[in-house]
C-alpha positions in Angstrom: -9.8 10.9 -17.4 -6.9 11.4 -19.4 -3.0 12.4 -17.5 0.4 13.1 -18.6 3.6 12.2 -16.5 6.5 14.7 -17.5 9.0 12.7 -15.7 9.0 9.4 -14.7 11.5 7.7 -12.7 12.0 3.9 -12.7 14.3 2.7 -9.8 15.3 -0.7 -10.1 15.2 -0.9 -13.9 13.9 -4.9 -14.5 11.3 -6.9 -16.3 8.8 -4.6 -13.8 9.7 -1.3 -14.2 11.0 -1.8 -17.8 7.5 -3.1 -19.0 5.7 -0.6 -17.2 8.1 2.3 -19.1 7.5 0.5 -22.2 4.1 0.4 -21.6 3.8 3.7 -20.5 5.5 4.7 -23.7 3.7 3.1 -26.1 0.5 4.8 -25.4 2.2 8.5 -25.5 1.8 9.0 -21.4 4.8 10.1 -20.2 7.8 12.4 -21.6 11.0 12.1 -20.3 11.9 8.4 -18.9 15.0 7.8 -15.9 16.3 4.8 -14.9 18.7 3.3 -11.9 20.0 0.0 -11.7 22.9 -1.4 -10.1 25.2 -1.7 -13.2 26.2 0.1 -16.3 25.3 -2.7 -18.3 21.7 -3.2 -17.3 21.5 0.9 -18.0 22.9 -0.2 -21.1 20.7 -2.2 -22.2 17.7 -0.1 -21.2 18.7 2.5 -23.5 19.3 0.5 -26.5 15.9 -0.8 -26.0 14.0 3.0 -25.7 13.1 1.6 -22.2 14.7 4.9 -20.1 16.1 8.0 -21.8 18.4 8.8 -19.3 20.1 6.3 -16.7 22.7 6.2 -13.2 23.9 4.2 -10.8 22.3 7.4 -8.2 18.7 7.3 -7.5 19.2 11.0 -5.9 20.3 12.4 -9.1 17.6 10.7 -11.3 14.6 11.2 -9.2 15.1 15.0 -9.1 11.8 16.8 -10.8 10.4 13.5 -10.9 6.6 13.8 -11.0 6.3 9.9 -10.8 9.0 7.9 -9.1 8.0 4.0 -9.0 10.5 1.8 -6.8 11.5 -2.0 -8.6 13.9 -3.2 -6.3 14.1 -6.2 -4.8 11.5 -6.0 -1.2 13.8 -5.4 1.5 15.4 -2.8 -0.6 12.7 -0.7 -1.2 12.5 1.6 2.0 16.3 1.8 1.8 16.2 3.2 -1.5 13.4 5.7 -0.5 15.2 7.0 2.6 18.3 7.2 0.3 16.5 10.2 -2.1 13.7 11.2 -0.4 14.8 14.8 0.1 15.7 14.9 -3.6 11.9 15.1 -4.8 10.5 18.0 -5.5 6.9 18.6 -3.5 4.3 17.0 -4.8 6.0 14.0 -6.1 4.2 10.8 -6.1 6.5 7.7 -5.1 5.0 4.1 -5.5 6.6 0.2 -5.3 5.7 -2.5 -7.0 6.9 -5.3 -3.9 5.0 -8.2 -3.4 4.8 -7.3 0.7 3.0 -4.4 1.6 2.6 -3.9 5.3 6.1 -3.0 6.4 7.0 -1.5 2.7 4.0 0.9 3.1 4.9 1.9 6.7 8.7 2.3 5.9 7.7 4.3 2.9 5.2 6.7 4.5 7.6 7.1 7.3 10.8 8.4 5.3 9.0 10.6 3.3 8.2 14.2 4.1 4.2 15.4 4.2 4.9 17.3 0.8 5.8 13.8 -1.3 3.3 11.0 -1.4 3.2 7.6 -1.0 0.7 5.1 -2.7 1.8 1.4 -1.7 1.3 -1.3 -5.2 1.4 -4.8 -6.6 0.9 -5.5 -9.9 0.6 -9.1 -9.9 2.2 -10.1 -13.2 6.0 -11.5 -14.0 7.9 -14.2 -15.3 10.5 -16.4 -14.6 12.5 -14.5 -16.3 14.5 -11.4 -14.4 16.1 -8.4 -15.7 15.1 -5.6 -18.5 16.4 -7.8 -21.3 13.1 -10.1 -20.3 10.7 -6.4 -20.2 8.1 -6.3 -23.1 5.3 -3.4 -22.9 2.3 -6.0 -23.0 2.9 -7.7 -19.7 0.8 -5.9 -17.6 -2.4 -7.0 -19.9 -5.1 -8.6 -18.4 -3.6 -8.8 -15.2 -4.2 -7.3 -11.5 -2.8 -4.6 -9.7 -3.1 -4.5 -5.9 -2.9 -0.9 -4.6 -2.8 -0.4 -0.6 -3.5 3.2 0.2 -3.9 4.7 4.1 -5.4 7.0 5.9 -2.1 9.0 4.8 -3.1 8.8 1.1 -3.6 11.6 -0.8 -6.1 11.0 -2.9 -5.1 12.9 -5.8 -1.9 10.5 -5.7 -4.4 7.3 -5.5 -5.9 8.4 -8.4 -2.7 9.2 -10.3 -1.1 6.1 -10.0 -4.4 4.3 -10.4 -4.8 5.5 -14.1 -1.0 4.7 -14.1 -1.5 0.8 -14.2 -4.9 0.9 -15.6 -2.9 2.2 -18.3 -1.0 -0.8 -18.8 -3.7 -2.8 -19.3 -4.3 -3.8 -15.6 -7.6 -4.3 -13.5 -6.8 -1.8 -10.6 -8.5 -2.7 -6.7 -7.4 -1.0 -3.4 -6.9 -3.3 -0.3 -5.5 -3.1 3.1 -2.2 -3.4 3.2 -2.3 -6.6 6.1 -5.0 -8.4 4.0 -2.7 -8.0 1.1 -0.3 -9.9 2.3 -2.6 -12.6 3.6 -3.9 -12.9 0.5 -0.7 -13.3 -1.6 1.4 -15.4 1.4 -1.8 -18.0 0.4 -1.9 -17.4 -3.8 1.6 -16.4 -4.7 4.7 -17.1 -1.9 2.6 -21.0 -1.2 2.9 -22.3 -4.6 6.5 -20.6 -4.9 7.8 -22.1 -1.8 6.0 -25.2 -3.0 7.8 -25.1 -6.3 10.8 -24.3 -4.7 10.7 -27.6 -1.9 9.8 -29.5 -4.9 13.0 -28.8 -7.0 15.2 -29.3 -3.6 13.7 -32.7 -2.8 14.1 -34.1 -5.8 18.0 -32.3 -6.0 18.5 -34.1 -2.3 17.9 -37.5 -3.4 21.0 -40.0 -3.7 23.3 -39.7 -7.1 22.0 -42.4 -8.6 18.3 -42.3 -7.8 18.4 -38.3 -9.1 19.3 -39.3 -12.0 16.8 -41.7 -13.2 14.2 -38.8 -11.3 15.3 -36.1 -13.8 16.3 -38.2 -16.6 12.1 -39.1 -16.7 11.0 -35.7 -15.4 8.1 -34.4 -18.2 5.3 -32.3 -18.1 4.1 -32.0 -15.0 7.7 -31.7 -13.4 8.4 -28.9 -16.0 4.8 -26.5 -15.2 5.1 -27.3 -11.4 8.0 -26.2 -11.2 8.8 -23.6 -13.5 7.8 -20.7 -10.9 11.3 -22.2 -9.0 13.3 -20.2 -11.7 12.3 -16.8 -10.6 14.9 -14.8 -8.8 16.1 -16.4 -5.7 16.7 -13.1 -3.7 13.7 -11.8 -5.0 11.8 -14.8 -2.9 14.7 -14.8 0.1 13.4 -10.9 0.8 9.2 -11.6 0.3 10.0 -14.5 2.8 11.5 -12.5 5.4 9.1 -9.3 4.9 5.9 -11.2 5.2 6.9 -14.6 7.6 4.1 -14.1 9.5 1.6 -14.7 6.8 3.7 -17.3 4.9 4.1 -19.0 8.6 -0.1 -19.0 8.7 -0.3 -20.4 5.3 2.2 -22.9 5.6 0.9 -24.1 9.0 -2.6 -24.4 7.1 -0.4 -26.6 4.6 1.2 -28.5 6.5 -1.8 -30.1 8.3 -3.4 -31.1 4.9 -0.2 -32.6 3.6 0.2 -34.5 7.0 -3.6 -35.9 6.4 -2.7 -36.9 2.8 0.6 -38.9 4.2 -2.3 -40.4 6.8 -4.4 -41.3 3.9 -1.5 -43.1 1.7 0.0 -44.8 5.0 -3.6 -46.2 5.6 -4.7 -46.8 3.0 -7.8 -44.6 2.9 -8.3 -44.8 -1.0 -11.9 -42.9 -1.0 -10.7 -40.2 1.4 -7.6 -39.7 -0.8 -9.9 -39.5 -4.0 -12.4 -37.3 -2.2 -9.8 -34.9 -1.5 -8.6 -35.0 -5.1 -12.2 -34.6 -6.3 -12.8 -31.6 -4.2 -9.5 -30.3 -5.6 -9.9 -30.4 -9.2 -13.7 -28.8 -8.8 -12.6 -25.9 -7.0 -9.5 -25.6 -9.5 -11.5 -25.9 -12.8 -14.6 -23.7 -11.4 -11.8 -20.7 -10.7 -10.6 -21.4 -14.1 -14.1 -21.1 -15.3 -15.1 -18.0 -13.1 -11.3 -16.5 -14.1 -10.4 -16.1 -17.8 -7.3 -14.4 -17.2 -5.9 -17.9 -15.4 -6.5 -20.4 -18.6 -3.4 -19.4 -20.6 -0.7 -17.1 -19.5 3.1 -16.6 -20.6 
């Protein structure tokens, strides 16, 4: 099934919604391209790239005769901005997200938007450590997996829509509930970024002198552990405070394990410890094995 978007409108222009444009673009799906961001400069930038054709500061002038509108902001300012413009689409308009918490973002959404507009709640999991539309390149959506949450509200017209949207892109497309979304992604995603994150601020903690000799032999394993503790800080602040009760779950789980490793080091237990690790690295390299798309990565 082929589509055609006349006018899509990307607000929150950033490595997201400037490599889903590009993408978008590059395969002759869509006609005329609007951007918001909060600058001048990033609006810029987009247009010297052929991300957007048109840009503004004002989501309620850009998202007029929109037929696609997909929301890039940071979480927390995703309903916000959907309140802010929602009488500006014309009927029939399809609005999506791409936040990383779905349950309140999906509620919010459905909420502020009048029966005529729809709503279709989304993830694609993909990024980089890298923020803004200066980092966007159309190819970054290859390979990876997009998340979409519909509801008993969804039209399924708009499902479909934004379905072919992101299969577009190069993405493997599957529906899920919104609650077990963000299960799921407190456990794969917000863990090993908090993790990451606690890591970097440990270390940082430590006494002048001791930090460093830490840093001065940090190396490989320093740099890949940690290297998901350069993504945007306020982008993490607002998926922490829109899905705490998930990350509090997951962390609780996490806790408890790394309290019986500090057990197993204070006691000694040298064949629990190594049991753990050799559970650990079998179930790491059979998902590897069992998950191509995991083995490489930008």
């Amino acid at each position: 099934m082929s589509f055609f978007i006349k006018k899509l409108a990307i607000v929150g222009v950033g490595l997201i919604g400037g490599s889903l444009a590009q993408a978008l673009r590059s395969r002759d799906l869509v006609g005329q391209i609007s951007g918001v961001a909060r600058t001048t400069r990033t609006l810029e930038i987009a247009r010297e790239m052929g991300v957007i054709d048109e840009g503004s500061l004002d989501a309620r002038e850009m998202v007029r005769d929109a037929t696609l509108v997909v929301v890039c902001t940071p979480v927390r300012a995703i309903v916000p901005s959907v309140r802010e413009f929602a009488d500006c689409l014309s009927p029939g308009a399809v609005v999506t997200d791409v936040g990383s918490v779905k349950g309140a973002v999906v509620q919010g959404c459905e909420e502020a938007l009048p029966k005529e507009i729809h709503f279709v709640g989304g993830h694609p999991i993909a990024g980089r450590e890298r923020a803004g539309v200066e980092a966007s390149f159309p190819s970054l959506f290859e390979g990876s997996r997009t998340i979409l949450t519909p509801t008993r509200r969804t039209s399924p017209q708009a499902l479909e829509l934004v379905r072919l949207v992101w299969e577009a892109t190069g993405s493997l497309v599957e529906t899920m509930d919104a609650a077990h979304h963000d299960r799921v992604l407190a456990a794969t995603s917000h863990l090993p970024h908090l993790m990451a994150y606690n890591v970097v601020h440990t270390l940082a903690d430590l006494e002048e002198d001791l930090r460093a000799e830490v840093f001065r032999y940090a190396a490989g394993g320093f740099r890949d552990f940690t290297r998901i503790a350069s993504s945007d800080p306020v982008m993490w602040r607002d998926i922490c405070l829109e899905n705490r009760t998930a990350i509090l779950e997951i962390l609780g789980r996490f806790k408890e394990n790394l309290e019986g490793i500090m057990n197993g080091v204070a006691e000694g237990n040298g064949d629990g410890l190594e049991a753990l690790f050799a559970r650990s690295k079998q179930t790491r390299d059979r998902v590897l094995l069992e998950h191509k798309g995991l083995r490489g990565g930008k």
